[in-house]
C-alpha positions in Angstrom: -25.0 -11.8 42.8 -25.6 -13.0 39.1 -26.0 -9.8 38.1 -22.7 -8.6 39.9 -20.8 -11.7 38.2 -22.0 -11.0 34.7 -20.9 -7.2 35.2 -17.2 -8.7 35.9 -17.1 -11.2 33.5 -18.3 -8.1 31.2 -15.3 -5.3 32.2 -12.8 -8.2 32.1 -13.5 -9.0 28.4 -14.7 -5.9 26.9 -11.4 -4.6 26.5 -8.0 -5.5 24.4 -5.6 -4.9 26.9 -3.6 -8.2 26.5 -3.3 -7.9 21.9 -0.2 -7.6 21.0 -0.5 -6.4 17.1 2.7 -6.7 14.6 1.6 -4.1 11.6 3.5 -4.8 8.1 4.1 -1.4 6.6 6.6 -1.4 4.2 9.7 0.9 3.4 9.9 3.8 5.8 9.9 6.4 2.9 6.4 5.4 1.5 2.9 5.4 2.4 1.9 2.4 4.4 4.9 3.1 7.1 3.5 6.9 7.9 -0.4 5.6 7.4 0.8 2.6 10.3 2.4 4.9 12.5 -1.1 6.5 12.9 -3.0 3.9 12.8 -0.7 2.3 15.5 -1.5 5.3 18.1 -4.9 5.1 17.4 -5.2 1.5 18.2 -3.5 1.8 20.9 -5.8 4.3 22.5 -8.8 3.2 21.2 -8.7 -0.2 22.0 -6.4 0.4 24.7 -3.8 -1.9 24.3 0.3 -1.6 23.7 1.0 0.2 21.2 1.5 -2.1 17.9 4.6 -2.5 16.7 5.1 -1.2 12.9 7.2 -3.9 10.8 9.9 -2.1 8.1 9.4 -4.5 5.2 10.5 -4.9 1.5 6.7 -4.3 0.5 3.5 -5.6 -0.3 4.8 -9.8 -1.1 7.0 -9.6 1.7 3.8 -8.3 3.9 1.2 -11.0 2.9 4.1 -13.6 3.3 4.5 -12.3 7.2 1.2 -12.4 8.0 0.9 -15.8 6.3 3.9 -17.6 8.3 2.1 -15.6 11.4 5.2 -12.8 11.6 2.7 -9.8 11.6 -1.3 -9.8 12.2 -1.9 -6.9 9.9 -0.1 -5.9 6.2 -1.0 -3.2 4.3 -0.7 -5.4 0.3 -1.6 -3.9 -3.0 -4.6 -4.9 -4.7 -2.8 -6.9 -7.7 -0.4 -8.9 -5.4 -3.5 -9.7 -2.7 -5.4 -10.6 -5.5 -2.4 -13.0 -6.8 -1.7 -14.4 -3.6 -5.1 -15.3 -2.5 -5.3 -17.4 -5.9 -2.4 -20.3 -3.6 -3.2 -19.3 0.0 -6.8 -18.5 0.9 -5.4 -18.0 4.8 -5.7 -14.4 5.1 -8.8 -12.5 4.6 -9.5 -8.3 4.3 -10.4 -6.1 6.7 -10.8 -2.7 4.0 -9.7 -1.3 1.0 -8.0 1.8 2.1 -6.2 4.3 -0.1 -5.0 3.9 -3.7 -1.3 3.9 -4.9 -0.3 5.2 -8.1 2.8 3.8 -10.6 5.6 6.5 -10.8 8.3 5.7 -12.9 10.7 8.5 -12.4 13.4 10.2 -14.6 15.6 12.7 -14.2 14.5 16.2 -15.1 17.1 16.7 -17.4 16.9 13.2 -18.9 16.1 12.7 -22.9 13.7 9.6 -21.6 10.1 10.9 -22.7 8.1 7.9 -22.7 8.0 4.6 -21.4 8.9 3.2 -25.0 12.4 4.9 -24.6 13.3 3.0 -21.8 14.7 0.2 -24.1 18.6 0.0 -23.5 18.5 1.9 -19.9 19.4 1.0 -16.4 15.9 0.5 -14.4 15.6 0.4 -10.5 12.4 -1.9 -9.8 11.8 -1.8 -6.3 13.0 -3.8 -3.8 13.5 -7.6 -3.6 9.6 -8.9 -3.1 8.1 -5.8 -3.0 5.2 -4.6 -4.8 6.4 -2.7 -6.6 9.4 -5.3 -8.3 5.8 -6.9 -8.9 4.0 -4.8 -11.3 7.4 -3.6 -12.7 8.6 -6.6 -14.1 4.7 -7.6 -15.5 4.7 -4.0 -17.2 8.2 -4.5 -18.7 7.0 -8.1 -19.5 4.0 -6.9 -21.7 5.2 -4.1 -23.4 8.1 -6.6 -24.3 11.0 -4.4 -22.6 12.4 -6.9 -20.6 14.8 -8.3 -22.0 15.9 -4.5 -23.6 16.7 -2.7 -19.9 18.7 -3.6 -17.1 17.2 -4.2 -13.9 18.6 -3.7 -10.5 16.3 -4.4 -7.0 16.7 -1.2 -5.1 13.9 0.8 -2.2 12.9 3.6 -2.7 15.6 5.8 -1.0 18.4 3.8 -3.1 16.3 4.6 -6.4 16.4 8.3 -5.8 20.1 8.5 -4.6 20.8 6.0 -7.9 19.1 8.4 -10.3 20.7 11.7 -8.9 24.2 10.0 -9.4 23.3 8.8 -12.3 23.8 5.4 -11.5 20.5 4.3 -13.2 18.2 6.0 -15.6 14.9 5.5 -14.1 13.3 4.2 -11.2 10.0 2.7 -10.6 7.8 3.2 -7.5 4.0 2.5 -6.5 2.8 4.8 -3.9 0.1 7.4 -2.6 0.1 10.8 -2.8 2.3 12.6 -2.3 4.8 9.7 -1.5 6.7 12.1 1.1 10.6 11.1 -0.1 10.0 12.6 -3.6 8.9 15.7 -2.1 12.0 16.0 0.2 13.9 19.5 -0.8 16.8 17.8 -2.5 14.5 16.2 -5.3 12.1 18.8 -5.3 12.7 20.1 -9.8 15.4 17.4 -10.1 12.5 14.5 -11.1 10.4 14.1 -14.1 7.4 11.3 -14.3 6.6 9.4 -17.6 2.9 9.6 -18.9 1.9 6.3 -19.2 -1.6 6.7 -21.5 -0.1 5.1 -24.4 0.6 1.9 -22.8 -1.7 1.5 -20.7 -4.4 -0.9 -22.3 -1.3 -3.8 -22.3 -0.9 -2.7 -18.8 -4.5 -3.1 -17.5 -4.9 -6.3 -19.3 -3.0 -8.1 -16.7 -5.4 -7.7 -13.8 -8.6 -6.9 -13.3 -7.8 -4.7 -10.3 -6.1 -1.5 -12.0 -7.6 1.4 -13.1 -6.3 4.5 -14.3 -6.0 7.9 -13.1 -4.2 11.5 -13.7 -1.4 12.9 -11.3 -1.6 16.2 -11.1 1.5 18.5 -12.1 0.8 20.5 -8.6 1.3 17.1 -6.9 5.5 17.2 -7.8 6.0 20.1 -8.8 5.6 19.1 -12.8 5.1 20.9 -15.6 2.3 18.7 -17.1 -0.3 16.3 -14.8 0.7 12.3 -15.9 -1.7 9.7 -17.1 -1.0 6.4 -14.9 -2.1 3.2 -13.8 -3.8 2.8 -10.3 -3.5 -0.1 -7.9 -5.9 -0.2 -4.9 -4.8 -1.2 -1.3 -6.0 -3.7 0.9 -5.3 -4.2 5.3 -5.6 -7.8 5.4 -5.2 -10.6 8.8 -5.1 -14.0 9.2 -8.5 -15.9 8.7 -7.7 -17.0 12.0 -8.0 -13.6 13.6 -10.9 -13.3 16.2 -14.2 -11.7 14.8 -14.4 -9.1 17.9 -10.8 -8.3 17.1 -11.1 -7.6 13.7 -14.3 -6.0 14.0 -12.5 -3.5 16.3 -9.6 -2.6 14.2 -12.0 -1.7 11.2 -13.5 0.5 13.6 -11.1 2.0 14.6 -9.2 2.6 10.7 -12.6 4.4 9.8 -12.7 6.7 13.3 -9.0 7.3 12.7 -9.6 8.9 9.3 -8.9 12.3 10.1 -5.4 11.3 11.7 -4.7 9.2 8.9 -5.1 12.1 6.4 -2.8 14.8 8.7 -0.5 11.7 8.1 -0.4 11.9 4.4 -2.8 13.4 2.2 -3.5 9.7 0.2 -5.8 8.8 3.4 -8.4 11.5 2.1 -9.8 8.4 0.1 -10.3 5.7 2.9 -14.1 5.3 3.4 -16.8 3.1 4.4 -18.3 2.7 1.3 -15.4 1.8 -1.1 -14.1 -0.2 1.8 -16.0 -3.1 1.5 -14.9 -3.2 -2.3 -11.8 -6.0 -1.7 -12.5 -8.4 -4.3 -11.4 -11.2 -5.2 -9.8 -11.1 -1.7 -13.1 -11.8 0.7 -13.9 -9.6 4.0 -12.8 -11.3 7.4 -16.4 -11.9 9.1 -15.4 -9.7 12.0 -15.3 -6.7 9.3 -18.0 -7.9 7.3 -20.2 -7.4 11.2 -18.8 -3.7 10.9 -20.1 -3.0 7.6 -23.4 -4.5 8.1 -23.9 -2.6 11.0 -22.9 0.4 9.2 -25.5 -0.4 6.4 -22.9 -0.1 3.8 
């Protein structure tokens, strides 16, 4: 009879059936939003609960500060606003670094703007209001003392590109994976240029540890020349307060959802084990931490 019990007790609480999961995922033109729409399906079937519900936000700030206040229990949050974050409210821990996001800052192909320096008495779209990518906009105009020389105007990424074809701004900035899907849609496709950023980029990297540097390649957009740019990793964090078995199953199933994740954008190619442990300063939940180990990574 004990036996019989324990084998109850067992089916009733292997299973997830009864979480209820609120996924932050930014604009629905970028990266997170088409990575969360995967891994929503695949948590749904692999841990066999609803299907989570994927949150539109304004970006990486506004997705901490959700899971923070307890409006979603996952955010996808670049590494430099994490990292920022965590320094005021250590209530939120990581469960992986997934894929990287790359600066764009984006002219028109016809514009005379060839480097970032040029900028200086232009009209900038920065990103949406608390969004990562208004973040690392204003620090880079901020360092290489542009600030006060452009004019700024909070807009997503759909508004920047609609607001550079009309000419309604000069440049846009945006933080994403590649490809990010909207600049590839047919009517942007030879009407967008990206800046090289090699010159600048020592003041850049100077303001946090987290970036790195990389090269976009011209086949990527469709450019003439591959770009030099700065790289910002990306983190799925939770509350603390999640439940170790929980978060233990949801790194799971990221890392068995890889191959979805990469038919969903080509950015996912890069989520591993290995690099995923690599979230610092931001710590590892405990339930991912058991994941890893048992992984021997």
């Amino acid at each position: 009879m004990a036996a019989v019990l324990l084998l109850v007790l067992t089916a009733c609480t292997a299973g997830f059936g009864e979480l209820k999961l609120r996924i932050a995922a930014g604009n629905s033109g970028g990266v997170y939003y088409k990575l969360a729409q995967t891994l929503a399906g695949a948590w749904q079937t692999g841990l066999d609960i609803d299907r989570p519900q994927v949150l539109q936000t304004q970006g990486s700030p506004d997705n901490v500060d959700k899971v923070l206040t307890r409006q979603a229990d996952v955010a996808f949050v670049a590494a430099d606003v994490a990292a920022d974050r965590y320094q005021a409210r250590r209530d939120f821990a990581a469960l992986a670094r997934i894929h990287d996001d790359y600066l764009h800052i984006v002219v028109r192909a016809d514009s005379d703007i060839r480097s970032v320096s040029q900028l200086s008495g232009h009209r900038i779209a920065i990103g949406s209001p608390q969004s990562g990518v208004e973040y690392i906009a204003e620090w880079l105009l901020l360092a290489l003392g542009l600030r006060d020389s452009v004019g700024t105007t909070t807009r997503g990424l759909d508004d920047s590109v609609v607001a550079l074809r009309n000419h309604e701004v000069d440049a846009f900035f945006w933080s994403g994976g590649l490809p990010t899907p909207k600049l590839l849609e047919p009517e942007n496709r030879g009407r967008l240029r990206l800046l090289d950023l090699a010159d600048v980029l020592p003041k850049v990297q100077a303001l946090s540890p987290v970036y790195s540097t990389a090269t976009i390649p011209a086949s990527t957009y469709d450019q003439l020349l591959p770009v030099t740019t700065l790289v910002v990793p990306n983190f799925l964090v939770v509350p603390k307060s999640m439940p170790d078995d929980v978060a233990e199953a949801l790194v799971r199933g990221l890392f068995d959802a890889r191959p979805r994740l990469a038919l969903a954008n080509p950015a996912a190619l890069s989520i591993d084990v290995h690099p995923g442990i690599e979230t610092q300063p931001v710590p590892l939940h405990p339930g991912a931490l058991r994941y890893y180990r048992a992984q021997k990574t």
